[in-house]
C-alpha positions, 0 to 999 in steps of 0.5 A: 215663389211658384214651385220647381216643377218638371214636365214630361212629354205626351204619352206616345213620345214618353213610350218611344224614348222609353228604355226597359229593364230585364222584367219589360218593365219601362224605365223612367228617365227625366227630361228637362222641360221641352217645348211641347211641355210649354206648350201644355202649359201655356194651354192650361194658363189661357184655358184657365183665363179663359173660364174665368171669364166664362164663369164670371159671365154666368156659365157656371156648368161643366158640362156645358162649360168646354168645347170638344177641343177643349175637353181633348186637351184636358183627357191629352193631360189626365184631367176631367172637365170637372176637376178644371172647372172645380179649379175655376170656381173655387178661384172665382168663389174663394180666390184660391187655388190661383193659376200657378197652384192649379198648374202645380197641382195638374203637373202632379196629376199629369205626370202621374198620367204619363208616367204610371198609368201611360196616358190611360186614365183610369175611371173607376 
């Protein structure tokens, strides 16, 4: 059974449903999932199809792996070209994580996003 996950919106609809506190401090509300949210996920799920095959066909790089569109939907949800690939090879090595593990995890990662660092990532 795939995990009970809740979905955020993008970073600037999150900020202007945003309420604040007496300390100008945003106040987090939960939402049910939108259709935008679906639309992430269904991104994620043909992204990752997608590379499968690409890696399976030899392209076993990162860097040259994703398209610049690409590589913008991964930054609109706090992830790396690197850490999806990471998610690609270890499937295709190992057989895990598989699609809806790689989801359950990015949903932590892009809600963490959204949420505490306001859709900036931060490198360190």
């Amino acid at each position: 059974m795939a995990p009970s996950v809740q979905f955020l919106e993008t970073p600037s609809e999150s900020l202007s449903k945003t309420t604040f506190n007496h300390e100008h401090m945003p106040m987090k509300d939960n939402r049910n999932m939108n259709d935008e949210s679906r639309i992430w996920v269904e991104e994620f799920q043909t992204l990752f199809d997608s590379k499968i095959t690409t890696y399976t066909n030899g392209l076993q790089n990162a860097k040259s792996m994703f398209s610049r569109e690409e590589k913008y939907f991964l930054r609109s949800i706090g992830a790396t070209p690197q850490e999806f690939f990471d998610f690609v090879e270890d499937w295709c090595d190992d057989g895990a994580p598989d699609l809806e593990t790689a989801l359950a995890i990015a949903t932590i990662r892009r809600n963490y996003f959204l949420q505490e660092q306001h859709g900036y990532r931060v490198v360190a």
